[in-house]
C-alpha positions as CSV (number, residue, x, y, z in Angstrom):
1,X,-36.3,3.4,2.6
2,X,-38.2,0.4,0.5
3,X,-37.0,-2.1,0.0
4,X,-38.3,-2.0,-4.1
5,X,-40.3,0.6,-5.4
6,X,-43.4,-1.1,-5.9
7,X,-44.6,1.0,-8.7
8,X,-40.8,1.0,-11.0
9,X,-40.7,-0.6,-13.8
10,X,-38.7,-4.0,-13.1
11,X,-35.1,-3.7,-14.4
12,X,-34.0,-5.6,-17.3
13,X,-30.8,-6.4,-14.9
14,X,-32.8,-7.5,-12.1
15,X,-32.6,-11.6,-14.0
16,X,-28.8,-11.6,-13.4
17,X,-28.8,-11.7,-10.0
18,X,-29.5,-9.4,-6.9
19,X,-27.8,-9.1,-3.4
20,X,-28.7,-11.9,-0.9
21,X,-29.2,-8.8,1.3
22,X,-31.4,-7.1,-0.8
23,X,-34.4,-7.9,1.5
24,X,-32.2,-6.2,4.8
25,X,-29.7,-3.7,2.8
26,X,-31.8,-0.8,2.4
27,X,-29.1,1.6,0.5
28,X,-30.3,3.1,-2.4
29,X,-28.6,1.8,-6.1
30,X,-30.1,2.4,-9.3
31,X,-31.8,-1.1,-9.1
32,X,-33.3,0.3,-6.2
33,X,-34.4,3.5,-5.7
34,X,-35.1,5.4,-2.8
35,X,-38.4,7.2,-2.5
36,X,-37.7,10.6,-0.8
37,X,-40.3,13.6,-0.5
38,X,-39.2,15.4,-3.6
39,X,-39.4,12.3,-6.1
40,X,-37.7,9.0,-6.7
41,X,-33.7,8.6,-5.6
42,X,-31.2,6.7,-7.4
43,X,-27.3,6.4,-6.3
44,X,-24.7,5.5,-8.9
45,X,-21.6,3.9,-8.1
46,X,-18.2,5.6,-9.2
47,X,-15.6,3.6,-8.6
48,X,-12.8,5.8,-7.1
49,X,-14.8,8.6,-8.7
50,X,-13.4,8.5,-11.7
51,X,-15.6,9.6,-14.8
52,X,-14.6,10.0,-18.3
53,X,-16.1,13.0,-20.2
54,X,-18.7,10.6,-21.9
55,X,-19.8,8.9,-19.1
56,X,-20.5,11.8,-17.1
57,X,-22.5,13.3,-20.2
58,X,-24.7,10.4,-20.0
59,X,-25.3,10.8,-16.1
60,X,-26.4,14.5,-16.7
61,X,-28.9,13.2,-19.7
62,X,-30.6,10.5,-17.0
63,X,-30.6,13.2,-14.2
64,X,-32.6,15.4,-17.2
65,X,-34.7,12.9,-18.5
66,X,-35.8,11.3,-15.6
67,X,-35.1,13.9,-12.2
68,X,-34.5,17.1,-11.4
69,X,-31.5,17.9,-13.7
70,X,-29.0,18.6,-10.9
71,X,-26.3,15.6,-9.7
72,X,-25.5,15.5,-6.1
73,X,-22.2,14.3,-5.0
74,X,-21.9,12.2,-1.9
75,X,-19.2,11.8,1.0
76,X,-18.3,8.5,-1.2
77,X,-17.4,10.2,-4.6
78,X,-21.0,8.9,-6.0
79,X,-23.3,10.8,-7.8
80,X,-27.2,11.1,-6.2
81,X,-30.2,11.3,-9.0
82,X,-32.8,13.5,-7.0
83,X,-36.6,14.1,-8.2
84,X,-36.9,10.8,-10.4
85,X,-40.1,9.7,-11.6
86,X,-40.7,6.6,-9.8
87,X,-41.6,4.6,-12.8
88,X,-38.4,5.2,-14.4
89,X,-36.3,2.1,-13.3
90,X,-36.1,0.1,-15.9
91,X,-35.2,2.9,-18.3
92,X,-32.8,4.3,-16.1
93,X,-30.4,1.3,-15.8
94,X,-31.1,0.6,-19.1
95,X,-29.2,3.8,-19.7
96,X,-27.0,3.3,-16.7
97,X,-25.8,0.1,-18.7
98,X,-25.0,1.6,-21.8
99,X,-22.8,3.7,-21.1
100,X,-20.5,1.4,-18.8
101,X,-21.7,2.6,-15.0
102,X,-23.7,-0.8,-14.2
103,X,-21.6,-3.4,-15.2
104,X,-22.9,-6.4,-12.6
105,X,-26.8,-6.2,-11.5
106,X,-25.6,-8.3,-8.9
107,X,-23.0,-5.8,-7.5
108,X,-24.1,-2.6,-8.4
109,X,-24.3,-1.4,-4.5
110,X,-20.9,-3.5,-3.6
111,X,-19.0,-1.2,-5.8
112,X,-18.1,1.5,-3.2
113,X,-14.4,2.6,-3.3
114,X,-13.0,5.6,-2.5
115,X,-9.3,6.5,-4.1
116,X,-7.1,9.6,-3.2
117,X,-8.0,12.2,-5.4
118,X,-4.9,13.6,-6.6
119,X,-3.1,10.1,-6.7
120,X,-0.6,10.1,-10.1
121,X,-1.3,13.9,-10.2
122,X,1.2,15.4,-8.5
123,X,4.1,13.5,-7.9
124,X,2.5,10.5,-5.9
125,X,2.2,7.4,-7.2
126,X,-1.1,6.2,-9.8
127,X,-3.7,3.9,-8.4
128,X,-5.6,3.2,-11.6
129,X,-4.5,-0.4,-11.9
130,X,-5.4,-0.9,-8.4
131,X,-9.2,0.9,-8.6
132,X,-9.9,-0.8,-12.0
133,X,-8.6,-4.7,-11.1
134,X,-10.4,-4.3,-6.9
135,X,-13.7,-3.4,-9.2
136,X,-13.4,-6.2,-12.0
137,X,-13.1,-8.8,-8.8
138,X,-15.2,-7.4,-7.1
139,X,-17.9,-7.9,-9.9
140,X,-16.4,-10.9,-10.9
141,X,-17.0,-12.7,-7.5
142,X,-19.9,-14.2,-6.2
143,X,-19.7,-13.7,-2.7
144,X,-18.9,-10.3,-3.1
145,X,-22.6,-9.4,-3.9
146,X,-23.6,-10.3,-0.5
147,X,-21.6,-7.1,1.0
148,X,-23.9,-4.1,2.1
149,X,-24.1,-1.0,0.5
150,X,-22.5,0.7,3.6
151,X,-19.1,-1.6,3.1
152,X,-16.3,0.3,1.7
153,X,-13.1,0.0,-0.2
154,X,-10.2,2.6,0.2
155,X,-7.1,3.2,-1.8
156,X,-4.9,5.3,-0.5
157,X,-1.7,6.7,-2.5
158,X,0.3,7.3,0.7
159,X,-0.7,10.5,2.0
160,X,-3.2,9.1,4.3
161,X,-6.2,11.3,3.2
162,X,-8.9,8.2,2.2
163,X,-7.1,6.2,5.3
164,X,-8.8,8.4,7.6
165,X,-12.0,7.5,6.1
166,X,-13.0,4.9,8.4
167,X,-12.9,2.1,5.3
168,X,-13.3,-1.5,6.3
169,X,-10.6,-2.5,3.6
170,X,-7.9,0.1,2.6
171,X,-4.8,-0.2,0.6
172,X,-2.3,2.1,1.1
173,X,0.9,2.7,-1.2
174,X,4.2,2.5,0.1
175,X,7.1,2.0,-2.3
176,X,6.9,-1.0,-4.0
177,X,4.7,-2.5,-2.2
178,X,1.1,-2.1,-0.3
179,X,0.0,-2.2,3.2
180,X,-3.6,-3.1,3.8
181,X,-5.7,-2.0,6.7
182,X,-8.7,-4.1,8.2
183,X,-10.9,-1.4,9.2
184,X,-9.6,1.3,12.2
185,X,-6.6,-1.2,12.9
186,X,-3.4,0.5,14.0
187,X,-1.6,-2.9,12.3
188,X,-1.3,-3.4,8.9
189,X,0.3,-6.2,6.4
190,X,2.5,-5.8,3.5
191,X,1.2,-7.7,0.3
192,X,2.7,-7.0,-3.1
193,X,1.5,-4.2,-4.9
194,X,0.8,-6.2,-8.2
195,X,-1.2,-8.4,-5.4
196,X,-3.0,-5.6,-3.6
197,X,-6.3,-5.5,-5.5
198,X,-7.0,-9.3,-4.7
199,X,-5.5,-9.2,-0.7
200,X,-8.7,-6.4,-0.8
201,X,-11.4,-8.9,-2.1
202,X,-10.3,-11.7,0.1
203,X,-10.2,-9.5,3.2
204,X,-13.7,-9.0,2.4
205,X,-14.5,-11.8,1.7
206,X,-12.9,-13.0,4.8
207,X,-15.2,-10.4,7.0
208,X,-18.6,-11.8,4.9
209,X,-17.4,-15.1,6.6
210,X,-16.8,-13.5,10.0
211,X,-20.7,-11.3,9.9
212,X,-22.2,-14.5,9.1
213,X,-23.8,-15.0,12.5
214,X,-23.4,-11.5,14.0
215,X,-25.2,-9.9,10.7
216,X,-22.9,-7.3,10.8
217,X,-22.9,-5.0,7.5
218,X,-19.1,-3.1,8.6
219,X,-16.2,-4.5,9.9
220,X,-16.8,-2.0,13.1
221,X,-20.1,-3.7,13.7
222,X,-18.3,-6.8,14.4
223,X,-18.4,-8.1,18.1
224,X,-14.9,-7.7,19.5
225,X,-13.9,-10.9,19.9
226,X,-15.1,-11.7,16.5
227,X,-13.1,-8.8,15.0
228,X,-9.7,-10.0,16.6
229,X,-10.5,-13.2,15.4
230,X,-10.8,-12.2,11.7
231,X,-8.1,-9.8,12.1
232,X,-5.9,-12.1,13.2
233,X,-6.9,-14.8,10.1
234,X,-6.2,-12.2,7.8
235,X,-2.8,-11.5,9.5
236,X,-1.9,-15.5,9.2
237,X,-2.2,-15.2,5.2
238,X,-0.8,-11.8,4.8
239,X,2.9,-10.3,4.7
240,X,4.8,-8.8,7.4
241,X,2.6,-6.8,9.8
242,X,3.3,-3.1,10.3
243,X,2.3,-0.8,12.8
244,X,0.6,2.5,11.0
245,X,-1.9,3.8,13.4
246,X,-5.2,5.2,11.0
247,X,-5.0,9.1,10.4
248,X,-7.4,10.8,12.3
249,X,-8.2,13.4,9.9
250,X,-9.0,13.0,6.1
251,X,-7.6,15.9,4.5
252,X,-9.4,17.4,1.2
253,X,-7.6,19.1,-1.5
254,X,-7.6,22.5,-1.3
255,X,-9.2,24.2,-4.3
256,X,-7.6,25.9,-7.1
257,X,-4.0,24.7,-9.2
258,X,-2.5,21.6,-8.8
259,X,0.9,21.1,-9.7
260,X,3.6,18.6,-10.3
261,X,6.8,17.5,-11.9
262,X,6.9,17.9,-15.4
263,X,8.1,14.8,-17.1
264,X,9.8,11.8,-15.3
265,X,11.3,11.9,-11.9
266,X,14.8,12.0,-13.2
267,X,14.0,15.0,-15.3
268,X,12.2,16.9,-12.4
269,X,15.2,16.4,-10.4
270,X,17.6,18.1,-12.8
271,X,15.4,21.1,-13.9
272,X,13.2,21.2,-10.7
273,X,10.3,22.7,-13.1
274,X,6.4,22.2,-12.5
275,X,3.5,22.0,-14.9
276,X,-0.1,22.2,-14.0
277,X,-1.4,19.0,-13.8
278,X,-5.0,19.7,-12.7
279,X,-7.4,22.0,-11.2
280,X,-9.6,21.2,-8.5
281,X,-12.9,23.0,-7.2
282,X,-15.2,21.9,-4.2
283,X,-18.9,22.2,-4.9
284,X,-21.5,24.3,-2.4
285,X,-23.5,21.8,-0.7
286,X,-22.1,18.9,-3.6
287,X,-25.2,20.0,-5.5
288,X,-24.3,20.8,-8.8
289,X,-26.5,22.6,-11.4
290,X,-27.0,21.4,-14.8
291,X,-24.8,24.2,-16.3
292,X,-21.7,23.7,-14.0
293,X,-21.9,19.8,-15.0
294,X,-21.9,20.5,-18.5
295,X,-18.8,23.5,-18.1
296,X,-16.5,20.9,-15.8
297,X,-17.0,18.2,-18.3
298,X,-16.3,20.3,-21.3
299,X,-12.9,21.1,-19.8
300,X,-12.0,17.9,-19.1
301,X,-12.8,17.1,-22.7
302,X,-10.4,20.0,-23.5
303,X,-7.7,18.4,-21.6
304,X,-7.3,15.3,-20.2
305,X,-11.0,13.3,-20.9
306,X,-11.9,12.6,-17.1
307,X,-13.1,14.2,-14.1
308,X,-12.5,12.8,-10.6
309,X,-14.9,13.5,-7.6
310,X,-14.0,13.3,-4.3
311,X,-15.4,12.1,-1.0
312,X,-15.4,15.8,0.2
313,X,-17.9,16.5,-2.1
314,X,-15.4,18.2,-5.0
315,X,-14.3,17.0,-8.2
316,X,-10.7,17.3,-9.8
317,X,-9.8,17.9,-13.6
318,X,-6.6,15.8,-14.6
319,X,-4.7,18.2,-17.0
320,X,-2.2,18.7,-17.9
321,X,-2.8,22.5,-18.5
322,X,-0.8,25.0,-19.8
323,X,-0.2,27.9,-17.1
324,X,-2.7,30.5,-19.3
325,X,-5.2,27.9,-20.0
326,X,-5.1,26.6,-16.3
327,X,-6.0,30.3,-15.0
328,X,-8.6,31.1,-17.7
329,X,-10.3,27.9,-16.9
330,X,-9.9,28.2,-12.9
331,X,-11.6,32.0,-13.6
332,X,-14.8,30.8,-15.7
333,X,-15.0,27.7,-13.2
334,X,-14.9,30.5,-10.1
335,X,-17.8,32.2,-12.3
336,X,-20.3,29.6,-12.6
337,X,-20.2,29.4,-8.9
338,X,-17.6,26.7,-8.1
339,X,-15.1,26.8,-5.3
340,X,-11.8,27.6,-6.6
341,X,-10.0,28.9,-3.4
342,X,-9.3,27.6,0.2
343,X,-10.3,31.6,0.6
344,X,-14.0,31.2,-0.2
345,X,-16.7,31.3,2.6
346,X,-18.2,28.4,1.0
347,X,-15.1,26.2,1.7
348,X,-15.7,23.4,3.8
349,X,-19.2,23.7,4.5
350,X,-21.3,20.7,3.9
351,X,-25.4,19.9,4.7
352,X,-27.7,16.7,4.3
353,X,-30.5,17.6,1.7
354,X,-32.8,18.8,4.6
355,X,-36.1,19.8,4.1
356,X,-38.3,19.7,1.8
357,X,-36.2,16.9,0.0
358,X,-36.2,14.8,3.3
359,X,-39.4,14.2,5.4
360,X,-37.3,13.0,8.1
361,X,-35.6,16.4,8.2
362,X,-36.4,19.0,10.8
363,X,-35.7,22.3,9.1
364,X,-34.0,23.4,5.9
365,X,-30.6,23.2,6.8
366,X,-29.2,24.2,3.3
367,X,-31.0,27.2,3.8
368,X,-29.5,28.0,7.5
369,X,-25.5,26.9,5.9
370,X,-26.2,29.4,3.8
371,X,-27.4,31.7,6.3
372,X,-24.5,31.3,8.5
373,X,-21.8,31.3,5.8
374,X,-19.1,33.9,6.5
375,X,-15.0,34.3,7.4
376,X,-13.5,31.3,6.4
377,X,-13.2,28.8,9.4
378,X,-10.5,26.5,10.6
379,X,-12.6,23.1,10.6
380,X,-15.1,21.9,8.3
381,X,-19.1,22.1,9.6
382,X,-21.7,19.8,8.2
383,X,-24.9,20.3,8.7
384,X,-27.7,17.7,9.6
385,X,-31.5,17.9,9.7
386,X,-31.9,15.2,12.2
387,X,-29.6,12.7,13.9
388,X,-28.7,10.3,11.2
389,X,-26.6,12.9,10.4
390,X,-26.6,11.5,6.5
391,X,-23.1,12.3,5.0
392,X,-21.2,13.8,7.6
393,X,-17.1,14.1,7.2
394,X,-15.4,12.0,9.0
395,X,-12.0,13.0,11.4
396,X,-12.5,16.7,12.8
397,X,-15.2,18.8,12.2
398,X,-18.1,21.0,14.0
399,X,-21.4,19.0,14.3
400,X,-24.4,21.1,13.5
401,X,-27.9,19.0,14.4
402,X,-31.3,19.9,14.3
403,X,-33.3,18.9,17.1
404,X,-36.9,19.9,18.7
405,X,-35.1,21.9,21.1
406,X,-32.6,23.8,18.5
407,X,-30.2,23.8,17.1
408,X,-27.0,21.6,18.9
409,X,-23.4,22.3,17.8
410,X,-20.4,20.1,19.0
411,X,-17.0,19.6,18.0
412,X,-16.1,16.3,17.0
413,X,-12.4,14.6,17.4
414,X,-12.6,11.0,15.7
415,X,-14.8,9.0,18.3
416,X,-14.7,12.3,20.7
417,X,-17.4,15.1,20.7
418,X,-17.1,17.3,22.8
419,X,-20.2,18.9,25.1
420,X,-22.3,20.6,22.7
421,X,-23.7,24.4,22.9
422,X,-27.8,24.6,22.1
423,X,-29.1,27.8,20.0
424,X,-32.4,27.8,19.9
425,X,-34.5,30.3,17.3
426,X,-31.8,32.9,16.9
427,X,-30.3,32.8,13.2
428,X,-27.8,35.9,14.4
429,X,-26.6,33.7,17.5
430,X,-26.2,30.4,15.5
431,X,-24.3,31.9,12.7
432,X,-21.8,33.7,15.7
433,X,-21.9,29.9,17.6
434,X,-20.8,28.3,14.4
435,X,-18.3,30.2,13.3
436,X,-16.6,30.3,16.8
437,X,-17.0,26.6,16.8
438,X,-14.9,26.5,13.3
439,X,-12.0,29.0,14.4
């Protein structure tokens, strides 16, 4: 990765201020772009993932204008720009800027939080006021520019499915209240919810302090003495500590309807009826073709005006629907190729962008998932072209690597793997290996 690319046109942004570890960092933004072997890269933040219908409408005119014309959806809830003309910086932030996703030059890669999905949806509580006031601090703080592009932000609604993301900071709802997690801590402290947001910034704050001499860029890069130490500074300004060991496995939605009371609590009590309150498709590969962009963001302009995408590479619709409407719309979604059941072979399957689109890649892995797609398999599989192994879930899931000498296929429990099988040159063999691996 570059650290700038030398032949961009500077961004109008780039006078109000950069990362202090802009020279190290070397995550992609859309200040800096990433030059990969089929153009120009460009990530854009989505706080939480949530889009309105306007804002997504402008990301799919910069992905036409300047790229390939397809968004990619990361394990973060971003949005990738592949195939960019490397002389379109400058224009692309411009863009970026008007239509609200770059609000701070200076923070435009700290702005990496992850939020339950389905939070407010069905039943559980809303985390909006906690995703928009952890962003607005986070650009409105100084410091807070100095964290990496790899540090992230969780909020959790309480069913544990971005607490098993392996975040450095995650708030998790509970009642009135909200209990915050340093990294993979099995303690955590109870702040005030209406406090939650800031607790968040100073706990990272907190760890910038701590990484000063180590350089570490994630709270698990820490030295461990170091880590208890922080840990325990946090604990001495917090609430009450709890013990709440970290989930080991984050949980995706499944596809299709989501439901949940109709009306307030009270009145869900005494009629026990449900409405549709969403729909919610997973994406093949998170690549996404111009024409399913356009038909997911015309129904959330139909309905509720914002999309949501998800760390597992799928994007929920807030309704509420009617029942008919909910099914029609589920049915066209199915047709343009989306993932609209648990059922489908496609579920859970996930790849890096192999080769071509990556010159570090050893094969085309997209091509082989596809391959090798068939009954519908317990755990999720992500494929990698090499060992970064860029984007892989995180909890359990069958490891699928390319190496020189095949391809290597593991299972993977947390911080386990277990001893992995080698299939070398036999498409038949690897498609039988995987899907064993998955049941």
């Amino acid at each position: 990765m570059l650290a700038a690319m030398p032949d961009s046109a500077p961004s109008p942004l780039s006078a109000g201020g950069v990362s202090p570890r802009s020279g190290g960092d070397a995550c992609p933004g859309t200040l800096r772009l990433h030059r990969a072997d089929d153009g120009a890269l460009a990530r854009v933040r989505i706080p939480g993932g949530v889009l309105s219908a306007e804002r997504a409408d402008a990301l799919l005119a910069v992905a036409d204008r300047f790229g390939d014309g397809e968004l990619h959806l990361t394990s973060r809830g971003n949005v990738q720009l592949r195939g960019l003309d490397a002389r379109c910086g400058g224009e692309l932030a411009g863009l970026l800027t008007a239509a609200g996703l770059l609000p701070s030059a200076a923070h435009e890669r700290a702005r990496n939080i992850v939020a339950s999905p389905l939070a407010g949806l069905d039943g559980s509580p809303a985390l909006g006021r906690w995703l928009t006031g952890l962003d607005d601090l986070v650009c409105g703080s100084a410091a807070a520019a100095s964290l990496s592009g790899r540090f992230l932000f969780a909020l959790d609604d309480g069913r544990g499915d971005v607490d098993a993301l392996g975040a450095d900071v995650t708030l998790i709802a509970e009642g009135p209240d909200a209990l915050l997690r340093i990294g993979a801590e099995d303690t955590v402290f109870r702040v005030p919810a209406a406090d939650a947001p800031r607790a968040a910034l100073l706990a990272a704050e907190a760890f910038l302090r701590a990484a000063a001499d180590s350089g570490a860029w994630r709270v698990k890069d820490l030295p461990d003495d170091v880590r208890a130490g922080f840990v325990h500074a946090i604990g001495s300004t917090a609430g009450e500590p709890v013990h709440r060991p970290r989930p080991r496995t984050a949980k995706a939605p499944d596809p299709g309807l989501v439901t949940g009371p109709h009306g307030n609590a009270a009145a869900a009590a005494a009629t026990a009826t449900t409405t549709v309150t969403a729909l919610c498709v997973d994406v093949p590969l998170g690549q996404l073709t111009p024409a399913q962009w356009r038909l997911l963001t015309g129904t959330a302009r139909r309905y509720g005006n914002e999309l949501r995408l998800t760390p597992w590479r799928g994007i929920v619709v807030p309704g509420p629907f009617d029942e008919g409407g909910a099914a029609e719309a589920l049915r066209t979604l199915a047709a343009a190729g989306l993932i609209t059941a648990p059922e489908s072979p496609w579920a859970g399957v996930g790849a890096c962008i192999g080769h071509p689109g990556c010159a570090k890649s050893l094969s085309d892995v997209r091509a082989e998932a596809g391959a090798a797609v068939g009954p519908v398999g317990r755990l999720p599989v992500y494929w990698s072209g090499c060992e970064r192994r860029c984007g892989h879930p995180h909890g359990e899931w069958i490891d699928v690597v390319v190496t020189p000498e095949g391809h290597r296929i593991a299972h993977v429990r947390g911080d386990r793997r277990d001893p992995p099988a080698t299939v070398r040159n036999d498409p038949a063999a690897l498609a039988a290996t995987v899907a064993a691996a998955r049941a």
